[in-house]
N, C-alpha and C positions, 0 to 999 in steps of 0.2 A: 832685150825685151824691155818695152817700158813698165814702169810701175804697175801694182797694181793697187787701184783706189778703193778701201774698203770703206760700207757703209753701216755702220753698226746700229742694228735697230734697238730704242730704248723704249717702247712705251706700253709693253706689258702692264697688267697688273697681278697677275701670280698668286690667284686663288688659294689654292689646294698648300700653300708655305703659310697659312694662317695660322696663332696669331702673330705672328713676328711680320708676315708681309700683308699689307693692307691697301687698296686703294691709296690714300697720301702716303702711301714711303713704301713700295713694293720691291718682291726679292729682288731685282737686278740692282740694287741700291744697300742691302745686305750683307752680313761678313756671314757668311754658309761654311764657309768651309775653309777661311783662312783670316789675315790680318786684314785683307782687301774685298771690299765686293767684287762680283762677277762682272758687274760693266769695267770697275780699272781694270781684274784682272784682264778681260777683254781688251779694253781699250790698250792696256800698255805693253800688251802682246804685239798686238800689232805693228802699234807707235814703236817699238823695237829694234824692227828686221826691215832694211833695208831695201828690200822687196815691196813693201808696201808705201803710198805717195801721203799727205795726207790726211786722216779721217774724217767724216763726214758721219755725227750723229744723226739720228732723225728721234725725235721725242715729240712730246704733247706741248701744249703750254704749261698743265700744273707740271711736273717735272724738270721746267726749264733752269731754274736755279741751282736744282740736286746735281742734274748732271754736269753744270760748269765748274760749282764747285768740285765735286769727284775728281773731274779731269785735272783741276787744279793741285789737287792733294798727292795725284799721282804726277805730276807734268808733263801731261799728256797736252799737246796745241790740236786743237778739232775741230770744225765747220760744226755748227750746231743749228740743227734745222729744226723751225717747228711746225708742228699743225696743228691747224686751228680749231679742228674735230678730230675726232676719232673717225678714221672709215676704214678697220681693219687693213694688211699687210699689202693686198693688191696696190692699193691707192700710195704708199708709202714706196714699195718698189718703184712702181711708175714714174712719181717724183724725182724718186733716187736717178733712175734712169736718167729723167730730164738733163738734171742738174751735171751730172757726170757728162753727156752729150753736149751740152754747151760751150761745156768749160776744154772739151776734147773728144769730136767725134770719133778717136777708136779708140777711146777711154774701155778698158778692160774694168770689173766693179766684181767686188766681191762683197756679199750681204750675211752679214754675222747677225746672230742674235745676240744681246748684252746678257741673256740671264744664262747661259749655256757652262759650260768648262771644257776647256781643252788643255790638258796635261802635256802634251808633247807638241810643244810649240813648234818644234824644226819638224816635225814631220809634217804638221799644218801646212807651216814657210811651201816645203819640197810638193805637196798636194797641191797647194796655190799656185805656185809655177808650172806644174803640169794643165792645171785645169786651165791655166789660164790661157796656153797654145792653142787647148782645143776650143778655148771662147770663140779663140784671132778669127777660128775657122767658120762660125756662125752655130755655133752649137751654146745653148745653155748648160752649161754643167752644175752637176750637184755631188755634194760629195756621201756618200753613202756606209755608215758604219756598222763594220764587221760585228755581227750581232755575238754576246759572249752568253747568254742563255735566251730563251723563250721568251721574252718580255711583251707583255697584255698591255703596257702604256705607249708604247711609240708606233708609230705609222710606219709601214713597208714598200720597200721598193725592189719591184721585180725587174733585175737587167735580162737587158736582150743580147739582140747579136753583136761583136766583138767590131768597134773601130778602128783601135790600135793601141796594143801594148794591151792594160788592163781597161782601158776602156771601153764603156761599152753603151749603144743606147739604151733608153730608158724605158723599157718593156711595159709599165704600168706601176702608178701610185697604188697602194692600197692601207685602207683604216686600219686601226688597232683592232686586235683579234682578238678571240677567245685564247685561253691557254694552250687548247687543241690544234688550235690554226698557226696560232704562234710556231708550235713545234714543228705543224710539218712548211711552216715558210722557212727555217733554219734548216731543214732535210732538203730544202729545194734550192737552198743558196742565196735565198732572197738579205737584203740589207735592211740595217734602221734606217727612216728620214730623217737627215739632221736638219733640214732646214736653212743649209749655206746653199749658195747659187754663185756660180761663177759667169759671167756674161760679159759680151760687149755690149755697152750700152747701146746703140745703132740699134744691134740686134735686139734687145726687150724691146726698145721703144715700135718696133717694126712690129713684135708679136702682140703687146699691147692694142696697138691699133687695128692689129687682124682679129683679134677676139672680144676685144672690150673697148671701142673706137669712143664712147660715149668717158668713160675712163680715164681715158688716155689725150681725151681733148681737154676734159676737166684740170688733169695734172700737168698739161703744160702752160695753160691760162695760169693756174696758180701759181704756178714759176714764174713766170713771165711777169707775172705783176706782184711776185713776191718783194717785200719794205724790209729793212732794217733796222730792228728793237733792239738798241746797247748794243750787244754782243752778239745778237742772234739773228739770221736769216729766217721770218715768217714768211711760210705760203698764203695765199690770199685765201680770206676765208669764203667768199661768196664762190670763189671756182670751185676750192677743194672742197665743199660741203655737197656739190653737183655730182662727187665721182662715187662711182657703185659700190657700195659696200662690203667688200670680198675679199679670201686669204687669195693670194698668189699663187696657191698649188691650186685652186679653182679656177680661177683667173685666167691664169698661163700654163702651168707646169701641164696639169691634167691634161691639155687641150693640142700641146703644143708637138711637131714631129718631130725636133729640134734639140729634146732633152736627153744629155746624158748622163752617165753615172760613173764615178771613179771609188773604189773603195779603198774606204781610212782605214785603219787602226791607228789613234791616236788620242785613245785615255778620252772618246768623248761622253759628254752626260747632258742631259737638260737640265737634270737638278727639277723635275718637277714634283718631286714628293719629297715628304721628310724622310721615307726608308732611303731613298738616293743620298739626303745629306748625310743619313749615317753612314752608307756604304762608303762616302768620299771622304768622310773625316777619318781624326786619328782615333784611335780605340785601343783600351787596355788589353787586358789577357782576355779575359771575358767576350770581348767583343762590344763594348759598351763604349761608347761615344759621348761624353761629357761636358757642356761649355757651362760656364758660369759657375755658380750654389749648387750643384748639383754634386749628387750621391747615390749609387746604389747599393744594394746588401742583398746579396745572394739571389742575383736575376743575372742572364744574358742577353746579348744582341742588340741592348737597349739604345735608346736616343734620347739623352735627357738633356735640354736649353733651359736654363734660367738670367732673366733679367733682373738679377737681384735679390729675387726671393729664394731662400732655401726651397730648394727641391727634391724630395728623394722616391725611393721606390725601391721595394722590399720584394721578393719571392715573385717577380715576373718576368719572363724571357717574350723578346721580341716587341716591345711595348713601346712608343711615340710619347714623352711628355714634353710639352712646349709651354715656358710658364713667362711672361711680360706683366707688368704691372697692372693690368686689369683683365686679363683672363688665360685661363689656361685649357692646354689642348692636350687630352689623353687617348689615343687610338692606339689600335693592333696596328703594327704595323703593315699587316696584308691588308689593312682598310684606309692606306694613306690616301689613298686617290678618290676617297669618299668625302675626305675634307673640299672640297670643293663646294661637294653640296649642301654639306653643314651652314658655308657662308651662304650660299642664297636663302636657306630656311632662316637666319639670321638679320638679312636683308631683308625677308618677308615683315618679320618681325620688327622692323626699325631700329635693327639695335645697331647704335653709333658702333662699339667695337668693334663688328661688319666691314668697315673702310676706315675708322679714322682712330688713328694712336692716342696716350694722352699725351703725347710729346707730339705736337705740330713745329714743322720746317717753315723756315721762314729763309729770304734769300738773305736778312741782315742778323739770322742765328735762326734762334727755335725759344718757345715757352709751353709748359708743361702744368697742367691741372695739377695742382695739388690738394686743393678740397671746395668744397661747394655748398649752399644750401641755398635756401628759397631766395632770399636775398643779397648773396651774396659771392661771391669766387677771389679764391687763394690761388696764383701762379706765381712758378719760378720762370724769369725769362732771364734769359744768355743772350749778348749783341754781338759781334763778333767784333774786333780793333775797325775802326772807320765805317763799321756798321750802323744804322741810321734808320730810324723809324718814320713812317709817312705823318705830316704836318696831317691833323686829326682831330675829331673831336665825336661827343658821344649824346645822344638826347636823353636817354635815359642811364646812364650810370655814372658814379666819380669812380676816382682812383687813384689809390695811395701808394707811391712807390719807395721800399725801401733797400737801399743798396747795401750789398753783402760786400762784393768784391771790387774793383775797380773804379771810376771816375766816371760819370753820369753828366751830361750836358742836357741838359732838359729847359725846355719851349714851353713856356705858358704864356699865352697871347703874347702881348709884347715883350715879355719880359724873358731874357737869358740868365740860365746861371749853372753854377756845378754846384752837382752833389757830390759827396763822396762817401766813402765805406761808414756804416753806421748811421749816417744821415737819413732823411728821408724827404717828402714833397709834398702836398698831398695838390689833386689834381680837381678841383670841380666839373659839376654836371654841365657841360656845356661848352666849356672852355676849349680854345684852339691848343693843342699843343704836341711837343714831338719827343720823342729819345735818341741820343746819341751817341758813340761809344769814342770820342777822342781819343783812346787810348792804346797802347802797344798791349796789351792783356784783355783777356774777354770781361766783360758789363755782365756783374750779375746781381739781378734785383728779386724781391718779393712785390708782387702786384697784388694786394686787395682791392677788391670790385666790389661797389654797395650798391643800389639801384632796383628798380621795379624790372627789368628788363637788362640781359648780360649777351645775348647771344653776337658774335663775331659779327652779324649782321648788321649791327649797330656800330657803324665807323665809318664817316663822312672824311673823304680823303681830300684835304685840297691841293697835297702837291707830296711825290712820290717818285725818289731817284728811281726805283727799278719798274716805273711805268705801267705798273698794276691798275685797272680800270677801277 
């Protein structure tokens, strides 16, 4: 059998994991539940087993540097697609499709989610060589997890009648339930949706066109006239902006006569609440789950994350603490799945910690607020070795850089020079100028900002390796 090509979707943003996951640096970018995020471990799952050809990310553009680096860290090699909007899952499959179809019309594709976990790799492998026979046949397969209680957060899938072996088709999707309903869909046999899809590309692109032809014409114009940025395959933005805005089980799956169902058991999770990350981590006697500062005294079942700051928590069983350098999140844990809506009242509210960390990603490092006033801002910035700041300049603010650690090549109009450890620069209102990291060790400096005006908005780019507008 030939390979099979997997396309791992990265461009969630992972609400309800707040505040650790945010709009700029969402969980599938996260260490949840080990030394690795969920996209390597994903990704280097895959990248593994010899089964699979390959990978083929599909992300946004803000994202586009997280993921290269990621893959880099794990050495993982991937096709890294982008789009140039968001128009939920359908439009991303579609693509997917395309792309798979061109490159090999009986290309077999398997669509992973990056934020998920799957514990038992080889049974994954053995599920994806089965599902992928019954792709060859023209069937979309899904893989469907053996439910281990009543669970109110995942969508259901009721199988039908018997294909062959354990497969079987796909009787009807159905939402997440009450507790009630949950129970009696595990009395009835019904599965989780894990949201993998086994198909031949031929085949989606076929069901595509039969139910969402407007869709389907949109994602392959954007193919077709998709460019290449550095390293990365963009979709065109005027097609892909045209394609209907839709998940894939609405899309296709719902629609489609074609779907079927294979059932796992193989350690699967979404990891969409922090009761999941506790349930997935290590934990003492108590049952308490601990990363970072953190402490508890005489509670169980807990989940305590700290970024730093001492954490603790005394005399309560079952309780969420999630503490980062600017806010912390305390819920029951039976109300994990409430934090979703916390961030939109947050969002109503305008408050920055809603989407954005004080540590912003940058693709040449990251810089971190470290204090502020009417007139002023304090950041630490990190370059990473050959990392390189865009040729730049500010109308309304200066700025003084002084270096901690490493070797500093700094651009002031015409003039070059190094800085080095202890040294500093100071930068005028106005002035053209760049940072550079020559050096085998990361760049790290203190940035003071003085000026009538500070906000990021204020940065006239005139020339920039990674091709930011």
């Amino acid at each position: 059998m030939a390979t099979i090509l997997p396309i791992i979707m990265c461009g969630g943003s992972g609400t309800r994991m707040w505040p650790e996951s945010r709009e700029s640096f969402p969980k599938q970018f996260l260490q949840l539940t080990g030394p690795l995020s969920t996209f390597q471990t994903t990704a280097a799952m895959l990248a593994g087993a010899p089964q699979f050809a390959r990978p083929i990310v599909i992300t946004n553009t803000d994202y586009r540097f997280l993921v290269a680096e990621q893959l880099a860290q794990v050495k993982v090699d991937a096709e890294i697609v982008l789009e140039p909007v968001r128009r939920d899952s359908g439009p991303a499959v579609a693509a997917a499709a395309e792309i798979a179809f061109q490159r090999d019309p009986e290309a077999i594709v398997i669509i992973m989610a990056a934020d998920h976990v799957v514990r038992d790799r080889d049974g994954l492998v053995a599920l994806c060589v089965k599902a992928a026979e019954v792709a060859g046949q023209g069937r979309i397969v899904t893989l469907g997890i053996k439910p281990t209680h009543p669970e109110t957060g995942y969508g259901y899938i009721q199988p039908g009648d018997l294909i062959a072996g354990d497969v079987r088709k796909l009787a009807a999707f159905v939402e997440k339930p009450d507790a009630k309903t949950a129970q009696s869909y595990l009395d009835k046999g019904y599965l989780w949706n894990s949201g993998n899809f086994i198909f031949s590309a031929a085949t989606m692109r076929e069901e595509v066109a039969r139910f969402e032809p407007a869709m389907g014409e949109a994602c392959a114009a954007a193919v077709e006239k998709a460019k290449r940025d550095l390293q990365f395959l963009v979709l065109d933005r005027a097609s892909f902006e045209t394609a209907t805005k839709k998940s894939i089980d609405y899309a296709v799956m719902e629609r489609t006569d074609k779907a079927a169902v294979i059932p796992a058991d193989i350690g699967w999770s979404d990891i969409g609440t922090w009761s999941a990350v506790r349930d997935l981590s290590v934990q003492d006697a108590d049952g308490n789950a601990l990363t970072g500062e953190s402490f508890v005294l005489d509670g169980k079942n807990n989940l305590v994350r700290s970024d730093g700051l001492l954490t603790t928590v005394v005399g309560l069983d079952n309780i969420i603490v999630v503490a980062t350098q600017d806010a912390v999140l305390v819920a029951h844990a039976d109300a994990a799945a409430r934090v979703k809506d916390l961030v939109e009242q947050l969002k109503q509210q305008k408050r920055p910690e809603a989407q954005e960390h004080k540590r912003v990603y940058r693709p040449w490092g990251y810089y971190q607020s470290v204090d502020s006033g009417a007139r002023y801002q304090v950041k630490r910035i990190v370059v990473k070795p050959d990392g390189r700041l865009s040729l730049q300049k500010h109308h309304h603010r200066a700025e003084h850089w002084i270096v901690v650690k490493g070797t500093a090549e700094v651009t002031v109009d015409d003039a070059v020079r190094q800085v080095h450890e202890n040294e500093s620069i100071y930068l005028p209102i106005g002035c053209t100028h760049r940072l550079v990291n020559p050096g085998k060790i990361n760049l790290e400096l203190i940035e003071v900002q003085t000026g009538s005006y500070l906000g990021e908005d204020d940065i006239i780019r005139m020339e920039d390796v990674y091709n930011r507008s």
